[in-house]
C-alpha positions in Angstrom: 78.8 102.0 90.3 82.4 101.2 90.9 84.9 103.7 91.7 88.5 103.0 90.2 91.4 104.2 91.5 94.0 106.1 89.2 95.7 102.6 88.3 92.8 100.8 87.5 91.7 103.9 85.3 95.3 103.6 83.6 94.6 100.1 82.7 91.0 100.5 81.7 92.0 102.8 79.1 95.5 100.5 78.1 92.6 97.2 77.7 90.2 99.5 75.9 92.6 100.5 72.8 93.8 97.5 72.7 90.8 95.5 72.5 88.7 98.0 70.5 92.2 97.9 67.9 92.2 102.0 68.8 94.9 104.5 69.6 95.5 106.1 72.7 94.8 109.6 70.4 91.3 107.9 69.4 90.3 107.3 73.1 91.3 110.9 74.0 89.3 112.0 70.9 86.2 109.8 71.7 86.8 111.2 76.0 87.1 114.8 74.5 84.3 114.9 72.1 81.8 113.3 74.6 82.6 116.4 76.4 82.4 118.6 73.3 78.7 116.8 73.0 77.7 118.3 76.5 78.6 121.4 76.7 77.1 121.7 72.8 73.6 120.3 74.0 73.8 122.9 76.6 74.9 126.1 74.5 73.5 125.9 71.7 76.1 127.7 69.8 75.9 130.5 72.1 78.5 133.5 71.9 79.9 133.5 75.1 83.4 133.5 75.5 85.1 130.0 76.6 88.3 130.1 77.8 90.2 126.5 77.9 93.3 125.9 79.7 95.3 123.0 78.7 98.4 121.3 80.4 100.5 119.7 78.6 100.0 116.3 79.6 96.7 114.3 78.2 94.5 116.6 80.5 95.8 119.3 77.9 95.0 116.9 75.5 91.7 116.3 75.9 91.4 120.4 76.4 93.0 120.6 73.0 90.3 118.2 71.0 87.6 120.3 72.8 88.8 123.6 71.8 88.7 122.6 68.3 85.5 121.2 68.0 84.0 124.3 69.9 86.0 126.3 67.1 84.8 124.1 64.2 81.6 124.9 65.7 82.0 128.6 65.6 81.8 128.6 69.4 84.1 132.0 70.8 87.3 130.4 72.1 90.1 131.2 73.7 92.6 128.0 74.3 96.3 128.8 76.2 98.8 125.8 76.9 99.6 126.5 80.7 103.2 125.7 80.1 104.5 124.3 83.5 106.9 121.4 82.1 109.3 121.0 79.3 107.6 117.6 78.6 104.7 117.1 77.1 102.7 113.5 76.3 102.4 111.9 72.7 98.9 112.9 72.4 99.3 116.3 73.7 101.5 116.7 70.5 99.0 115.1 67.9 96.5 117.4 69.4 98.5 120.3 69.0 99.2 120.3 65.9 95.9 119.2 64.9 94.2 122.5 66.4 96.8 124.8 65.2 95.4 123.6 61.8 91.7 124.3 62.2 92.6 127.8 63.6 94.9 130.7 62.7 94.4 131.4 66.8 97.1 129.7 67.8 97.2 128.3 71.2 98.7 131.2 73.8 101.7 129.7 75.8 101.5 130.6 79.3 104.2 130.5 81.7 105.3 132.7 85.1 106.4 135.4 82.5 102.9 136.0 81.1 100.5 138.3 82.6 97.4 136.4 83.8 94.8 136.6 80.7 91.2 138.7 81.3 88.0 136.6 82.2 85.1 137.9 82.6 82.5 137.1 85.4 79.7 135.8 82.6 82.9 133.9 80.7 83.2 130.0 80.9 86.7 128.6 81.9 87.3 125.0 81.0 90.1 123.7 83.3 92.1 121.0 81.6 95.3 121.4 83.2 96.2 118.8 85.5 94.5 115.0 85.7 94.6 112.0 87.5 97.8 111.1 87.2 99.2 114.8 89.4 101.6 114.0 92.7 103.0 116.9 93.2 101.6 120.5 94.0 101.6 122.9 91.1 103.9 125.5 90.5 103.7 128.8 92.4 102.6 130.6 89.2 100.2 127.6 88.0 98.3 128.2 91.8 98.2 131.9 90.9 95.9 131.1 87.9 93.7 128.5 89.9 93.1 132.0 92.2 92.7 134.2 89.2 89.9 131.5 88.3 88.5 131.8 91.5 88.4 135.3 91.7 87.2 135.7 88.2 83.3 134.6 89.4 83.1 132.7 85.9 81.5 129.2 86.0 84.3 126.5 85.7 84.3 123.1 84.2 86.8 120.9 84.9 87.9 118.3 82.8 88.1 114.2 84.6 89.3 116.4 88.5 89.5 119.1 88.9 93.1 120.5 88.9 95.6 120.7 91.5 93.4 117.4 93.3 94.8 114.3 93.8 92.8 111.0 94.0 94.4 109.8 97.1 95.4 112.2 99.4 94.0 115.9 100.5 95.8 119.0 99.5 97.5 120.7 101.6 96.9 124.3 100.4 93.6 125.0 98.6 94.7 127.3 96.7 96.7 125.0 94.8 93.4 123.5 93.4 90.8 124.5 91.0 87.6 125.5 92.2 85.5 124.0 89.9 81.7 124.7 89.4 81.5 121.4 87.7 83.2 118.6 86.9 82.6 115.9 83.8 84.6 112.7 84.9 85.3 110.0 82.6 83.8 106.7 83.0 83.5 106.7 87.1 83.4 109.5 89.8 86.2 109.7 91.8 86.4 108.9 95.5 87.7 112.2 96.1 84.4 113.7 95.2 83.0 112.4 98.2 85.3 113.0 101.4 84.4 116.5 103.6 88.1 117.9 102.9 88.2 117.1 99.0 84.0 117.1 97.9 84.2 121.2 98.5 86.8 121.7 94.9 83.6 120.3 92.8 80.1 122.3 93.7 78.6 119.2 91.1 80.0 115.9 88.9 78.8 114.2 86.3 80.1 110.8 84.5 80.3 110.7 80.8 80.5 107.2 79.2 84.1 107.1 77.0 83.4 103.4 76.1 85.7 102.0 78.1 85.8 98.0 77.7 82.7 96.7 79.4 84.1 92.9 80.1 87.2 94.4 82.1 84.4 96.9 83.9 82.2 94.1 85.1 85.1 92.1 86.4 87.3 94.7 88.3 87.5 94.1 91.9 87.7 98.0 93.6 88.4 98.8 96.7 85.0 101.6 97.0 81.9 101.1 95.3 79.4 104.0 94.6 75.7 103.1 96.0 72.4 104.6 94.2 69.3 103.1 93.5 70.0 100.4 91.2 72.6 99.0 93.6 69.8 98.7 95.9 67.7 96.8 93.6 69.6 94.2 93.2 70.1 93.4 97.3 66.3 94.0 97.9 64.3 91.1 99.3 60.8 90.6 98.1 58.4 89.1 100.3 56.4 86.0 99.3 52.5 85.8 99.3 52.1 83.5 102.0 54.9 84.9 104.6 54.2 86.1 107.9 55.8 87.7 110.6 57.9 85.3 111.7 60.2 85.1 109.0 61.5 88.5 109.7 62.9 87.9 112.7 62.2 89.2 116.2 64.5 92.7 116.8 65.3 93.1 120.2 66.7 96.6 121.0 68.1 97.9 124.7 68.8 101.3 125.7 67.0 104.6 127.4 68.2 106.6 130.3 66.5 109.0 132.4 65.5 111.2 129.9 67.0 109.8 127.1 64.0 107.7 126.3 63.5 109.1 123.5 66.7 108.0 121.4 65.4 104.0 122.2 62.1 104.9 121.2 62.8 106.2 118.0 65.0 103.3 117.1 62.5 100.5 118.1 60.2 101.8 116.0 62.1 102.7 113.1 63.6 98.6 113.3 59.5 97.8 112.7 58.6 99.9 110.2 61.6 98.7 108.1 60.5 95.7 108.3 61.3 93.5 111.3 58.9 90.8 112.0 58.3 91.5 115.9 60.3 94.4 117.6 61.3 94.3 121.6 62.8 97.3 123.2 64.9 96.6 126.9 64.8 99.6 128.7 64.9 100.8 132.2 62.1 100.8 134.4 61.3 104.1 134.8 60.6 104.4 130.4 58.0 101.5 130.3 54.8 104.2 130.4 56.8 106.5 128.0 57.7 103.5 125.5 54.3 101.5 125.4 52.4 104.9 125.2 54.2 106.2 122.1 54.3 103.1 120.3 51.7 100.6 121.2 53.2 98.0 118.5 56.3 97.0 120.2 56.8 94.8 123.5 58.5 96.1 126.3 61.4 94.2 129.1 62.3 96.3 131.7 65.4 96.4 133.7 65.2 96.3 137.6 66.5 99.7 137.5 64.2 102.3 136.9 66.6 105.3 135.1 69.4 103.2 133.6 70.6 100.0 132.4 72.1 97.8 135.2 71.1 93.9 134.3 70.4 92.8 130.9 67.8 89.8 131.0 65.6 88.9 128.8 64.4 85.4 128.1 63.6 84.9 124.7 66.6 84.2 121.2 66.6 88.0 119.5 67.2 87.3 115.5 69.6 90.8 116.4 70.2 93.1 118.4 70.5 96.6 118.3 71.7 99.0 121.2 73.3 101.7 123.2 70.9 104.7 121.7 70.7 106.4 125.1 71.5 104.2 127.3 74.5 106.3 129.1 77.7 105.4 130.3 77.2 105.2 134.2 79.7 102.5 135.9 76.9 100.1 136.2 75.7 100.3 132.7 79.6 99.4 131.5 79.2 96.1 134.0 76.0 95.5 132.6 77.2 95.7 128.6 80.5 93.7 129.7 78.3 90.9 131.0 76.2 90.5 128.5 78.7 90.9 125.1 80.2 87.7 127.1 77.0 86.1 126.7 75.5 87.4 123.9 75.5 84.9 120.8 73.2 87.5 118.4 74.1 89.7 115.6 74.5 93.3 117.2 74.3 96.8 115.8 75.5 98.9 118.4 75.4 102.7 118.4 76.1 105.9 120.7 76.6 105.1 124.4 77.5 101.4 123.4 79.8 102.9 121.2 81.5 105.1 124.0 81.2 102.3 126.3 83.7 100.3 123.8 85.6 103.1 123.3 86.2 103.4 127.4 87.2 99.9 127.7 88.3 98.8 124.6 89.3 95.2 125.9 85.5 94.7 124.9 86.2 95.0 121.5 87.6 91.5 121.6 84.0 90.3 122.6 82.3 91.5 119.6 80.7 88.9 117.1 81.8 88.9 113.8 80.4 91.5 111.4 78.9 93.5 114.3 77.8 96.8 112.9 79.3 100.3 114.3 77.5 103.6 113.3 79.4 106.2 115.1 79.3 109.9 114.3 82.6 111.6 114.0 83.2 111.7 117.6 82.8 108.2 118.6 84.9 107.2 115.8 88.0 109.1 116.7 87.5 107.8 120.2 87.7 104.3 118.6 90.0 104.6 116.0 91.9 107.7 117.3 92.3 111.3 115.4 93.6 111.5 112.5 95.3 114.4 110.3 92.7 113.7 106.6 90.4 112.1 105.4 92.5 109.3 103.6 94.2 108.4 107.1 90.5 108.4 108.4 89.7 105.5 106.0 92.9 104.0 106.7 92.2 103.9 110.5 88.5 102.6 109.8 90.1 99.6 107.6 92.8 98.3 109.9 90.0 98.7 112.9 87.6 96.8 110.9 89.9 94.2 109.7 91.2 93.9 113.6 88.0 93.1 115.1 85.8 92.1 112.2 83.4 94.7 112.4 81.5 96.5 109.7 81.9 100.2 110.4 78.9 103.1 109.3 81.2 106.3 108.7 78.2 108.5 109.1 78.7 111.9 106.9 77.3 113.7 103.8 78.1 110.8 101.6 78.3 108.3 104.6 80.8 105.5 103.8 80.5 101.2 104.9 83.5 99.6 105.4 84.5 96.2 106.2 87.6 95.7 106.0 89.1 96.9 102.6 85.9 97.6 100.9 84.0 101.1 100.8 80.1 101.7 100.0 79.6 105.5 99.8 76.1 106.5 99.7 74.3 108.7 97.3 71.3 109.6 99.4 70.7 112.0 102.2 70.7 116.2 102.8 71.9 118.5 105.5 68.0 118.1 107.1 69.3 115.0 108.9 71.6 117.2 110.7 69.0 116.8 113.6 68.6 114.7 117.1 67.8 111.5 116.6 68.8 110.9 113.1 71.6 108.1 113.8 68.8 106.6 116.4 66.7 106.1 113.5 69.2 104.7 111.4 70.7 102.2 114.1 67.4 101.1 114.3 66.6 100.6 110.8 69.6 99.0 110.1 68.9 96.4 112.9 65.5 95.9 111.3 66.6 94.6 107.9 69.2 92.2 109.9 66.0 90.7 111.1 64.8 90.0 108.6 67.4 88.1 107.2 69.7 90.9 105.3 73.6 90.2 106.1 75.2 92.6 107.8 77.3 94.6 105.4 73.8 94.5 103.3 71.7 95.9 105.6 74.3 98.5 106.7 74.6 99.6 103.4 70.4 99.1 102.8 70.1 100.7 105.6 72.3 104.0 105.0 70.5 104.7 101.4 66.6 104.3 103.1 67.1 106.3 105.6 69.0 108.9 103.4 66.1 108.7 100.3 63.4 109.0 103.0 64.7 112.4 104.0 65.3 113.4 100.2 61.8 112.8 99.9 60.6 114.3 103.1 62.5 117.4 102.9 60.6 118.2 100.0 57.7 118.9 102.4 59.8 119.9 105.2 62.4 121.6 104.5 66.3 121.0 105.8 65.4 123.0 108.8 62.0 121.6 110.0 62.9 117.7 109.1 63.1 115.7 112.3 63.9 112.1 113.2 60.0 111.3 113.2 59.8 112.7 109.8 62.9 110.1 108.5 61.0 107.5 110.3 57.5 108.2 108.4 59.5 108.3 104.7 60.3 104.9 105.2 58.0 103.3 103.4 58.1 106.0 100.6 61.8 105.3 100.4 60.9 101.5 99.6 58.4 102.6 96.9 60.8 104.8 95.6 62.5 101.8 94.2 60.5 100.8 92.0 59.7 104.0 91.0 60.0 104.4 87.3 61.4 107.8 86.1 59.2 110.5 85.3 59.4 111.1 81.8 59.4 114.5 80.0 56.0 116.2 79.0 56.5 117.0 75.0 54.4 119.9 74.2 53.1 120.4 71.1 54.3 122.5 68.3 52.3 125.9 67.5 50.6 125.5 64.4 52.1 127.5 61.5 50.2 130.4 60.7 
């Protein structure tokens, strides 16, 4: 699913009426209604008082047509105009006058004079005051009433954003932003809904289909895409009947310490069981009995040294190569890595220690093949990129870094993002259960695994993210966020893959008691 930005969201709508021969007032009254439709399905003309708050732009429109309806529907409302301009938009207007006709409760004018109205902790607030389109922070007074909503306890919907958020930049006072329960955004989620500082102002989103022009849709170019399921279907590689091994590459990963062997381990066996033909793993001496014991179905290269990495040989053409998962940073590991990126001629995926081995002489950078893959937790990416003050200068950094050196960079997080130069794949999969040791090792390795067998990079980066987040959706289900451990991630894989071609489960209709 793509995810506009504000412009493109402008011009979706400006295409749309005039395509579809509609008015700007008819869009707002289709985008309005569809919200009308939700809330109805949900209620069931239930008497429970709903409080909307309009601005008095087309937010406050599209507030406006859904107070009515909710009135023409004998729903209990109470609709205010939160009156924080002298301006208001043409549709605001139509609206206006149009609900002040189906009611002889008038809209209540708020402004800094009024006392804040009464909600209830079992009320519903609909917050319609502010929209895409806000670049300033509200009024003093206005942020009073995004408290007194807070501090109400009553569930709040937001209209499109919630209020008080901008789409491209992070508040700089939460309180100056609408704490919404919910949020029912028009057409396509914004990005804003999935960055740490800005996710926390909507507990859960939903899209609602306005009907915006399906031609100008499917052609837009944007700058973040949304990744789910059916994104993934359509980069999946099926494997023919007769195939075997050998065309899915041979995955040669390098790293281990002295007692790090682990983090090596659990990548070279999460790079076979996604899917890589033949897996090696190049590792220091002193791991061999360690690696060949706990998983018998990978080959093994040792370095001469028996606790770290100090000479990378191997004699054999890796399809990719994946590495730094505990490998350490010791002075004759950096000589080692610098030698052989001057060599090296394979596709890499490189991860922890390689990461801070870059980051501590950054002159390697330079030696990098193009569209080498970067997973870095936040750490390692500020030591690469620098710090930063938000989350929007983040993904500035990330883009001029990955433009710089041609690298596809794995902004690991709760909705980890791709990037590659100007373009963004935000994942959809994944829970606070792979908050746990060894989770990036698993990923680094699965992501190396689909490389091998013949996924391009950006593909398999973004492949790889949504596996190995589905297969902990589906094993924290028997695990729980607490218990779930790499291993676990590891053993989902294939039940991620399925999971694709899953169909959904549809509902069981029971049948109606007989009449008596």
């Amino acid at each position: 699913m793509k995810i506009l930005s504000k412009e493109q969201v402008y011009e979706g709508d400006r295409i749309t009426a005039e395509k579809q021969q509609i008015s700007s007032t008819e869009l707002m009254e289709r985008a309005a209604t569809q919200i009308f439709n939700w809330i109805h399905l949900r209620m069931q003309g239930a008497q429970v008082p709903i409080h909307v708050f309009c601005g008095i732009g087309n937010n406050g429109g599209d507030g406006l047509v859904l107070a009515r309806h909710l009135i023409n529907h004998g729903y209990q409302v109470h609709t205010y105009v939160v009156n924080y301009s002298d301006k208001r938009s043409k549709d605001f207007l139509i609206n206006y006058d149009r609900i002040k006709q189906a009611t002889k409760d008038w809209p209540v004018l708020l402004d800094d004079s009024k006392d804040l109205p009464g909600i209830n902790v079992k009320d519903i607030i609909v917050d319609a005051v502010f929209g895409i389109g806000l670049n300033r922070p509200a009024d003093e007074w206005v942020q009073k009433l995004f408290q007194h909503f807070r501090n109400s306890g009553a569930f709040t919907l937001s209209i499109d954003i919630p209020s008080g958020l901008y789409t491209d930049q992070v508040p700089k006072d939460e309180n100056s932003v609408v704490w919404a329960n919910y949020t029912l955004t028009f057409q396509t989620p914004k990005l804003v809904f999935f960055l740490p500082e800005t996710a926390k102002y909507t507990k859960e989103w939903e899209v609602l289909d306005i009907g915006i022009d399906p031609e100008y849709l499917y052609k837009l170019e944007t700058e973040a895409e949304l990744i789910g399921k059916y994104e993934m279907l359509s980069v999946y590689q099926p494997r023919d009947k007769f195939s075997h091994k050998g065309n899915f590459g041979h995955a040669l990963v390098i790293g281990g310490s002295h007692g790090k062997m682990g983090a090596v381990t659990l990548s070279t066996k999460a790079a076979l069981i996604v899917g890589a033909g033949l897996v090696s793993a190049f590792i220091p001496n002193g791991g061999y009995q360690v690696l060949q014991s706990t998983f018998p179905e990978a080959m093994v290269l040792t370095d001469e040294d028996d606790w770290k990495i100090s000479n990378i040989q191997f004699d054999f053409e890796p399809t990719v190569i994946g590495l730094g998962m505990g490998m350490g940073t010791h002075e004759n590991t950096l000589v080692a890595f610098e030698s052989f990126l001057g060599a090296n001629k394979a596709p890499l995926v490189i991860d922890a220690d390689g990461l801070n081995l870059l980051a501590k002489k950054k002159t390697l950078l330079k030696l990098l093949p193009e569209l080498t893959v970067l997973t870095p937790h936040p750490k390692e990416l500020e030591r690469l990129v620098g710090s930063w003050n938000d989350d929007f200068e983040k993904l500035n950094k990330v883009k001029k870094f990955s433009k710089k050196y041609h690298v596809v960079v794995v902004i690991k997080g709760a909705n980890t993002i791709t990037v590659y130069k100007d373009r963004m794949y935000v994942n959809t999969t994944g829970n606070p259960g792979l908050a746990t040791a060894g989770s990036g090792d698993v990923l680094t390795g699965m992501i190396t695994g689909l490389i091998s067998q013949g996924y391009d990079p950006i593909s398999a980066a973004v492949f790889g993210v949504y596996l190995h987040g589905k297969s902990a959706d589906i094993q924290v289900e028997k695990y729980g966020y607490q218990a779930l451990i790499a291993s676990h991630v590891i053993e989902g894989i294939g039940a991620a893959y399925l999971d694709l071609f899953a169909k959904p489960e549809e509902p069981v209709l029971e049948e109606e008691p007989e009449k008596a």
